[in-house]
Structures are given as C-alpha cells and as structure tokens.
N, C-alpha and C positions, 0 to 999 in steps of 0.2 A: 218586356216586363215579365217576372216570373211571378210562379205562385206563393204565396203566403198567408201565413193568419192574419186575419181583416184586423187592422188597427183603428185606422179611420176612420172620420164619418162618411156615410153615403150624401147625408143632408145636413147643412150647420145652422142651426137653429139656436135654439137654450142648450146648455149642456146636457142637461137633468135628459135630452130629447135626441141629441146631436150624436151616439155615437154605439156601434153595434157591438152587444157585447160580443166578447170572445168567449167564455163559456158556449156561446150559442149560435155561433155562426162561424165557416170557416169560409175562405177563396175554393178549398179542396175538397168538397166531399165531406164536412162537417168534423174534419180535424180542430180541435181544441186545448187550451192549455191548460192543466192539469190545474184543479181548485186547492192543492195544496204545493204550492212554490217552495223551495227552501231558499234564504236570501244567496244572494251570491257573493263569495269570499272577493276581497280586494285584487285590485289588478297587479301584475306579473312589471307593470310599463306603467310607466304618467305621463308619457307624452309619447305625439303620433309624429308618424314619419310619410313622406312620399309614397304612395302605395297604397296607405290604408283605406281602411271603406270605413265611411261615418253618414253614420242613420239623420238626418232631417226631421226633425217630426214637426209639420205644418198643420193647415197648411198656410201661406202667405202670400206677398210678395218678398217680404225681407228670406222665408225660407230660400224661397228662386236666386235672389242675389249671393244669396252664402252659398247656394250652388257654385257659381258663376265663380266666387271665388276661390273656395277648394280646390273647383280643378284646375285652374288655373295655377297655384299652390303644387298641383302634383297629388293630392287625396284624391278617394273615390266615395263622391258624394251622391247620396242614393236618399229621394226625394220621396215620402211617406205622403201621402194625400189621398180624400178618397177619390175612385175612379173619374165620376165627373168632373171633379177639379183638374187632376192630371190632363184629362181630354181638353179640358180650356187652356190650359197653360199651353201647351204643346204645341194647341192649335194657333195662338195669337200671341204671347209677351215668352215664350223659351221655347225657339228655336231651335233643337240641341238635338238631334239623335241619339246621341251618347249615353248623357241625362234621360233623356226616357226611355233609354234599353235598361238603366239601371232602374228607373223610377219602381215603387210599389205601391199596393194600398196596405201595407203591412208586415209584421215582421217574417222573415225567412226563413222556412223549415227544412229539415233533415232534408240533403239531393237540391237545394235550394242556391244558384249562385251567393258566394257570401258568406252563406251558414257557417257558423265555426269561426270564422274569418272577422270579423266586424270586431273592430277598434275604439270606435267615436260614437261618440252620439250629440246632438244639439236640440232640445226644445227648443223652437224658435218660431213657435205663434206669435201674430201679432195683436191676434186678438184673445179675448177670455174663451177659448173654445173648449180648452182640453182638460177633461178632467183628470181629478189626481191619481187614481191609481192608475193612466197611463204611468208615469215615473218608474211603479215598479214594473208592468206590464213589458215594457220593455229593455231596463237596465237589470231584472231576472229570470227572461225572460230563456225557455228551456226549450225542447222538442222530442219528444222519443228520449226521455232521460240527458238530450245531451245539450249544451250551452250556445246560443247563438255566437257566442262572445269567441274572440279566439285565446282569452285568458282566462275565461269564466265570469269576468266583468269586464265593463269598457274599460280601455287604457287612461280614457279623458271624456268628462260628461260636464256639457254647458248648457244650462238653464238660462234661457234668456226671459226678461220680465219689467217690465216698465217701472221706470222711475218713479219712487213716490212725491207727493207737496211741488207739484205740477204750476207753475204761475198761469203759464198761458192754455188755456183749456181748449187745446184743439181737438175736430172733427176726424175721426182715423180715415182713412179712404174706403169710404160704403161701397164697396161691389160686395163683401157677404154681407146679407141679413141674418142680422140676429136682434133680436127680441129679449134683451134686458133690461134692469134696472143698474144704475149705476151701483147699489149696495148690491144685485147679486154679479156684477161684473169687480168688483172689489170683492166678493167672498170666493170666488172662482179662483181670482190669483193667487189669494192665500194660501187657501188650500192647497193647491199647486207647490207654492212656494214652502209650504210647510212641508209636504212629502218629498221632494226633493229635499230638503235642508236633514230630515228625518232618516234622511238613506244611507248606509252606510258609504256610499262610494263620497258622500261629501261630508258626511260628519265625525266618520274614524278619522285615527291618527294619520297622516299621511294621506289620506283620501282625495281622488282623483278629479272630484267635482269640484266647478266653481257657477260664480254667478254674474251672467252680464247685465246690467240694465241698460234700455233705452228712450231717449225722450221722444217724445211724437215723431212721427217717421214721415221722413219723404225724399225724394229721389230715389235711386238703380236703375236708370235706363242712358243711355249716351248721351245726350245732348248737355252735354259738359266737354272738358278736354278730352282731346282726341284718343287721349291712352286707354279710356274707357272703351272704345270701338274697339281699337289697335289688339288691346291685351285681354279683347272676351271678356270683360266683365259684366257687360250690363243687357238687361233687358231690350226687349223692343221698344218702342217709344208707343206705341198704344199702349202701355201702364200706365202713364201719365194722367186719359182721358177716362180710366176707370171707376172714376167716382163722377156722381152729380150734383158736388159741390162748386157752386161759379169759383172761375178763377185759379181751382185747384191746379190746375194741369199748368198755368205759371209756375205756382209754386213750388210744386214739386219739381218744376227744370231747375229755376232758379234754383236749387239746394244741388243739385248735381254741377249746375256751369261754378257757384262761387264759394260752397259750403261743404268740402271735402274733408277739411284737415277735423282734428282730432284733438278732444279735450279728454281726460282720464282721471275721475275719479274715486275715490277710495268710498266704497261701501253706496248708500242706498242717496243719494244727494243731486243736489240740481248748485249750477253757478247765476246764484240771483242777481241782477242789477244792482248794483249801486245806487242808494236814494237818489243821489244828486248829479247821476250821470245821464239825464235825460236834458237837466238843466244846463249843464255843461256843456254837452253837443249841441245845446241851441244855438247858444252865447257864444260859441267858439265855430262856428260854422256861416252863422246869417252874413259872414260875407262873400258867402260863394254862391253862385247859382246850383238851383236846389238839386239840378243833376250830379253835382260835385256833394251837395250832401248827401243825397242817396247813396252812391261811391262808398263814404266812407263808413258804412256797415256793412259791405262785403269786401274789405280791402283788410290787410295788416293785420289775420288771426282776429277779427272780432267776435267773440264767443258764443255762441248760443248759451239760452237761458235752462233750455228745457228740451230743443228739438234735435234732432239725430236724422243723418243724412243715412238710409239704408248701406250703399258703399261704405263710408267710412265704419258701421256697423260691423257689418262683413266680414271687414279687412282685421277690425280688429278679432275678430272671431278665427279668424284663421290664425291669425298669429299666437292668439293663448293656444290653442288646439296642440302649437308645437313645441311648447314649452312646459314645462312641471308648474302645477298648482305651486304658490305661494316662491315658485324659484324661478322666473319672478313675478307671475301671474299672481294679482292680487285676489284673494278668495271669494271677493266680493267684488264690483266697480259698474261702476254707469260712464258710457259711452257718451259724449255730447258731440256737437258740431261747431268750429269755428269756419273764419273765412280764411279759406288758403286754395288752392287749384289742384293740389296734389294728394293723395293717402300716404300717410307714414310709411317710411319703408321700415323692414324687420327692425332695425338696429334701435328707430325711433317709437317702436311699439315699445321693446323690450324696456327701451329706459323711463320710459313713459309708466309701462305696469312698474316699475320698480320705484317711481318717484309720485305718484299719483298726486294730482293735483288740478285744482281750476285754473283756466286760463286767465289773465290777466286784463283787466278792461283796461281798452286804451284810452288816454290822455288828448282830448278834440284838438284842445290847444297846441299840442304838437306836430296835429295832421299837418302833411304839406302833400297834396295833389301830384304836384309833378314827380314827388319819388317813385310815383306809380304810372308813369306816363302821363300824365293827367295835364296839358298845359291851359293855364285858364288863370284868367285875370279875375280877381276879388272885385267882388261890388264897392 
C-alpha cells in the first residue's frame, strides 16, 4: 500500500459523520487538496484497455468482486477503503497480495505508484455511504498542480446505484452499521446521483460517464460453477456468513450456484412479474412434485424481479469499462439476474448494451423437466 490523500472513512456510520475531510487531514504529513479545483477538461480516450489502473471507490463487497473481475480482464484495480476495512478484507473474504499491494485509503499523490497514470474509476458502494462531493473529489482531483489522471480526466467513470420501485424489499447484508433513515438513505443516493449526472465527464457532449444500476445484491464467492474458483473470480466463502440475517448465507449461494446470467436494462427500471404468472405456475405445475417445481425458477433464464447476483454485476462492469459510452454501452442501465449457470461472454454483453431489454417470463405450461436432466413422472 502507498501513501495518499485520505478519501475514505476511517468509521461508516451516517454520512453527515462517516468520512474525513481532505481539507483536513492527509496519510502524509498533512498534505491537502487545494480549496479551489479547477474542473477537469474531458478525456483524451473513452474506453480502457489491458493495463489500465481503475480507482474502486467502496467500500463493499460488490467493490471486492469487481476487483476480482478487472484483474482477471487484465485492468489494474486499486481498492479505496478506509484502513480498517482493507485490514478485514485482506484478512478473511480477499485473499489477493496483488490487490492489496495496489489497495489505498485514498487518492494518489505526486511520486505516488499510479499518479499521472490512472484511467478508470467505479463508484461502486453498496450502500448510502458516500457523499457527493467525493464525485468531484476525485474525477478533479489535482496534486502539486498536477492531474492524477493520465488525461487530466478518467478515460471511463461508472457510478453504480440501485435501482429505483423496488417490489421485493430486501435486507442489504448488515456487516456495516449504519444508522439511517430510509428518507436520508434515499437523499444520500440522490445527491450522489445528482453530482455525478452534474459532472461534466457525464453530462458534456461525448462524456465518458455512465450509470450502472443494481437490484439487491447477493452472491461473489464460489460456491457456484466451477469457473468461478478456476478463473479467480470470487471471494472466500465466509462472505456468505457476514450478515445475521437467518438463512442469508443460502441465499446468497443459491444466486451464485443458479443466478449468473444477465438481464440489461435501459435506464432506471426493474422486470416486474406478470399479474397472472404466479397463477400460471400453480396451474401448470401441481403435477409435479414440488422439488420439480422449485427447479423451475432456477432453470431456462427465469428473470429476476429486482435482485442482482454481485458476479454478474461485475462482469458487466467490466465489460462497459471496455467499450465507449453510448457505442454501445447504454448511458444509463440496471443490471438484473436471471437463471443460467454461466456470465455473458464479451460478445453477449456488447449486444445486450446495444439491444437492452427485460428478460422474457417463461410459459409453466411449456416446462418439460427432462430438457434439463430432470427425469420424474407427473403426479
């Protein structure tokens, strides 16, 4: 880890409380960023290559996995957290030397691995931690007169941010405390989401920024297919057990073993049920035993409503990262989860952001068990 100007919190708490300023504190000897920024001119580049170095700013679990993925990609993903977070990670769910010779609590100064160099950047809290003027903090962000950027802005900046009109009201996974109210954890994201939409790296002409959203999060760790272990992507399996909600740590397997694949939507939306597809899959099911019905919500792409598997998140994150805003990376999109075993490869990201759209509810009446291995006599 090198030295830098402290971004992070040391504690995550309320925001208003969570986070030190930079005027006022540095990693070095009370280095700080000048109280008059000038914004920074648009990037040189709109999209990253093998190589690059792209800023994290958590901290998470979803942050960790888009680690996991980057390098895996061939980027050089460099993890923002503050110290005692980094020291838990490290220590139990990212196992990574590499990752935490790169990791920071902050952005990178003059003589600073990176300084000058740095490409990318990702907001990708999972929770309302961060306040707004992190965005400019560090997409202008300067040192000694000179640009951390190696264009004078990032090449490519993704703001990630939860989907709005949420059907199923899930619990996020409590290992941080924090102390809100549901209207200031909705005034947080806005805000948020207002200065980034505000900046010019996403709201000029041509402008490098987009926005990911996603639905309640679970899974990034292995215990899914094998490729997950095989090709570095995922976490330890004590993520799983980090909350103390019963039951969680099924559920969050369950979305890594059968909820990989990938739904892509255009702009701020969820794919709600069909009134009558509940009654459908009764009707069209009671004559199988009910192991055979369970089956057929993790079988054939059946959609999530609202929730997002962190891997498939990830993945798609990595994949806009390499591509130009709007060519074909949609400016906006929310990330869902369907059932399939595998993540999109490039070719089916790319036509995916190009054609955006909800996945299709399947037809019960059509189910047949055994196209899935499944051999089992009907009641």
């Amino acid at each position: 880890m090198w030295k830098a100007v402290v971004l992070a919190a040391s504690a995550l708490f309320a925001p208003s409380e969570a986070f030190i300023d930079l005027q006022q504190q540095s990693r070095v000897g009370g280095c700080a960023l000048s109280s008059s920024q000038s914004p920074t001119a648009l990037k040189a580049s709109n999209f990253l290559e093998p190589g690059d170095p792209v800023m994290l700013v958590g901290p998470g679990f979803l942050q960790l996995v888009v680690a996991k993925h980057l390098k895996r990609a061939g980027l050089k993903p460099i993890i923002v957290a503050p110290q005692k977070k980094l020291d838990s990670f490290f220590s139990n769910i990212l196992l990574d030397k590499e990752l935490q010779a790169d990791s920071t609590i902050g952005m990178p100064e003059t003589g600073d691995p990176y300084f000058g160099e740095l490409k990318g950047v990702v907001f990708c809290a999972e929770d309302a931690i961060l306040p707004s003027d992190f965005v400019t903090r560090v997409m202008d962000f300067t040192h000694e007169g000179k640009s951390a950027w190696a264009n004078g802005a990032p090449s490519r900046a993704i703001c990630c941010l939860p989907v709005g009109g949420k059907v199923q009201k899930e619990k996020g996974n409590s290992w941080i405390p924090i102390f809100n109210n549901d209207r200031t954890v909705e005034m947080t994201w806005k805000n948020f989401e207002d200065k980034f939409k505000g900046h010019a790296v996403y709201k000029s002409e041509g402008g490098v920024g987009s926005i990911i959203r996603f639905g309640s999060l679970f899974g990034g760790s292995s215990d899914g297919p094998a490729f997950l272990k095989e090709e570095d992507l995922a976490l330890e399996e004590g993520m799983y057990k980090m909350s103390l909600e019963q039951y969680r740590d099924l559920r969050e397997r369950g979305f890594d073993r059968h909820r990989l694949g990938a739904q892509v939507l255009n702009g701020n939306t969820i794919n709600p049920k069909p009134t009558n597809q509940d009654k459908m899959e009764k009707e069209a099911l009671k004559k199988y035993p009910g192991e055979i019905q369970e089956a057929f919500g993790i079988l054939g792409g059946y959609p999530e409503i609202d929730r997002s598997n962190r891997h498939t998140v990830a993945s798609a994150i990595t994949a806009a990262l390499l591509k130009p805003v709007e060519e074909p990376v949609p400016k906006e999109m929310t990330i869902l989860s369907k059932a399939e075993q595998q993540l999109p490869t490039s070719d089916e990201w790319y036509e995916m952001f190009s054609n955006p759209a909800p996945a299709s509810w399947p037809d019960p009446f059509t189910f047949r068990p055994e196209a899935y291995g499944l051999e089992v006599e009907a009641k």
